[in-house]
C-alpha positions in Angstrom: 43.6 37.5 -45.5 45.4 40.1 -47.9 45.9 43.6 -47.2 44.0 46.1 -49.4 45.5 47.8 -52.7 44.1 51.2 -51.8 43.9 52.7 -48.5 40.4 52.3 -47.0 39.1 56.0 -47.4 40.6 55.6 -51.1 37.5 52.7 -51.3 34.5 53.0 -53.3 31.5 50.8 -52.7 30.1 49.7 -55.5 28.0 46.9 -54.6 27.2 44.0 -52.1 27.2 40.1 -52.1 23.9 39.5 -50.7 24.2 35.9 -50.8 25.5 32.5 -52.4 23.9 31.1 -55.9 24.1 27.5 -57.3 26.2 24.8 -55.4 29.5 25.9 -56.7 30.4 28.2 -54.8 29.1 31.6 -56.9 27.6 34.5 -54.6 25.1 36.9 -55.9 25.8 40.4 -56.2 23.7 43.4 -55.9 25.5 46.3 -57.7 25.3 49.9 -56.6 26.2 50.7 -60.2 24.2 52.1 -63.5 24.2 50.1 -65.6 23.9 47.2 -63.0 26.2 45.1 -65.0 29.0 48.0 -65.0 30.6 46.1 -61.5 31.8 43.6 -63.6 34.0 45.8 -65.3 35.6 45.5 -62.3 38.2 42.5 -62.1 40.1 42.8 -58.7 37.8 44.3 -55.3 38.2 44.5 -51.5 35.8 43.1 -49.8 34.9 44.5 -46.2 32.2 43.5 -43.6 33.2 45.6 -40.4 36.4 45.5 -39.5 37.3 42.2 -42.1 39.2 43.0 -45.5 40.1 41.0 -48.0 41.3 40.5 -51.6 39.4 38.7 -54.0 39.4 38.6 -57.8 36.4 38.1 -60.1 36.6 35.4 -62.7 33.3 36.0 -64.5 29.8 37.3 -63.6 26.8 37.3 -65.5 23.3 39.6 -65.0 20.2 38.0 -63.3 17.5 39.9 -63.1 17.9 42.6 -61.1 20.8 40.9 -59.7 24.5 39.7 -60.9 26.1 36.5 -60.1 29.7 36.0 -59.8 32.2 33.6 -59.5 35.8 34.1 -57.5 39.1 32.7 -58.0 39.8 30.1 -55.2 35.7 30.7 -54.4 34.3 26.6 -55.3 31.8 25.5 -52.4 29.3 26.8 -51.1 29.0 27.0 -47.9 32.2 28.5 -47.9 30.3 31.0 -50.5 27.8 31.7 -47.6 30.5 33.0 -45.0 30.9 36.0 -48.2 27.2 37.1 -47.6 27.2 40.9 -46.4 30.4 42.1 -48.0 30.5 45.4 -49.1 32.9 45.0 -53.0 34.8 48.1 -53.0 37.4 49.7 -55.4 40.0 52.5 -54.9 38.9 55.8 -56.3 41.2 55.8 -59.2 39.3 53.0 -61.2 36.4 55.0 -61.8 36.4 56.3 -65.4 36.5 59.8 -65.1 33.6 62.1 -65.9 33.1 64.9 -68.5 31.5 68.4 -68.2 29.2 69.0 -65.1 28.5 65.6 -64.7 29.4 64.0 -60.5 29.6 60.4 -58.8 27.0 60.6 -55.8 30.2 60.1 -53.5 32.0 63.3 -54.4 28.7 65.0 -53.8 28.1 64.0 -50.4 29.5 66.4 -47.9 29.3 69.6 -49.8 28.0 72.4 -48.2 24.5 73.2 -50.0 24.1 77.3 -50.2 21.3 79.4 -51.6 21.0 82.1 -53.8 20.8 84.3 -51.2 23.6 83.0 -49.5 22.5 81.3 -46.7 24.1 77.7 -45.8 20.9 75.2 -45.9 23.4 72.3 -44.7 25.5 69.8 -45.9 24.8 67.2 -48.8 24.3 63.5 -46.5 23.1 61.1 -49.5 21.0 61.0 -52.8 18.2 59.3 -53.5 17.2 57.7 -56.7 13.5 58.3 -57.7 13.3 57.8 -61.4 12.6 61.1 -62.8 15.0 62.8 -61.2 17.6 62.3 -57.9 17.4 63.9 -55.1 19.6 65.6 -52.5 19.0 64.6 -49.1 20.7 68.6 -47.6 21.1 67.6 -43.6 21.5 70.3 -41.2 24.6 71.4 -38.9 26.0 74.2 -37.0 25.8 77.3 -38.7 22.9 75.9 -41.0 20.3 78.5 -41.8 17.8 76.3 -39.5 17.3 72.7 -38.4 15.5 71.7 -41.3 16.3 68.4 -43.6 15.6 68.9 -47.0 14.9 66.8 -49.9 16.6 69.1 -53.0 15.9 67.7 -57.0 19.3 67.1 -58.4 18.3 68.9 -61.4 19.6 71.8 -63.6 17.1 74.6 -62.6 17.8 73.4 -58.9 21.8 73.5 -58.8 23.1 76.1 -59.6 27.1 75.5 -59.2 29.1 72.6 -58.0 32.2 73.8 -56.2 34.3 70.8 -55.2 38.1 72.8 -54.6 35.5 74.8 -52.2 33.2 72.2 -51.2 30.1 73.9 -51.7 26.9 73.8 -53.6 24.9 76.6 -55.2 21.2 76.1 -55.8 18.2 78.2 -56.3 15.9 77.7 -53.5 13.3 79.7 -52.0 12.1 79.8 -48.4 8.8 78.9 -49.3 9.7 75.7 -50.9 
């Protein structure tokens, strides 16, 4: 097994192999990206499953439905395919394209602190959902949190106010009645 290219909390997951396709040896992919296709920019990727790393190198991929299929270098039989089922595809960090203006990848807003007009701390940023008009903030509680509420925050312009990440913290207009 190789080592990784990145340091581990330099990774990025951007997909899964969920399981193998044909009889040659090609694994099917769900992407965590949008477009779905977008992972196959992506030529080299760590794959990790627990405590299990290891190199591998995409050779060509192709969308299936809802679903991508790939084929790996050194990757030709199938049941050897099958042992690649549940690997998270990771990249470093740096191989995202960056981003313009007030636009964020999900992963740089998880953890910020999520703070009110008012002031008050209504927690921390734990995931985002995707619902189709809009995403949402799922805003988590902690010490120090205005109360022990979760809250489910639309990742939208009237809603966020400011994104802070040098200070790690989130502005948005909320009201306690919402």
């Amino acid at each position: 097994m190789n080592a990784t290219s990145a340091p581990v909390e330099d990774l990025i997951v951007i997909g899964k192999i969920v399981s193998v396709h044909g009889v040659r040896g090609d694994v099917k992919v769900y992407s965590f990206t949008d477009p779905i296709d977008n992972l196959l920019g992506y030529k080299r990727w760590t794959l990790r499953r627990g405590d299990e790393v290891k190199q591998v190198e995409l050779v060509k991929g192709r969308l299936q439905g809802k679903i991508l299929v790939a084929t790996l270098q050194g990757l030709a039989d199938r049941e050897e395919a099958r042992t690649y089922a549940d690997f998270e595809i990771c990249i470093p960090r740096s191989e995202l394209p960056d981003l313009s203006g007030d636009d964020y990848y999900w992963f740089q807003l998880q953890g910020l602190t999520v703070i009110n007009q008012l002031g008050q701390v209504l927690g921390r940023v734990d995931h985002l959902l995707e619902t189709g008009a809009n995403d949402v903030l799922v805003v988590k509680p902690f010490d120090g949190s205005l109360d022990d509420r979760e809250r489910l925050l639309p990742y939208t312009d009237p809603c966020v106010l400011k994104v802070d990440l040098d200070a790690g913290e989130m502005h948005v207009e909320w009201d306690a009645d919402f």
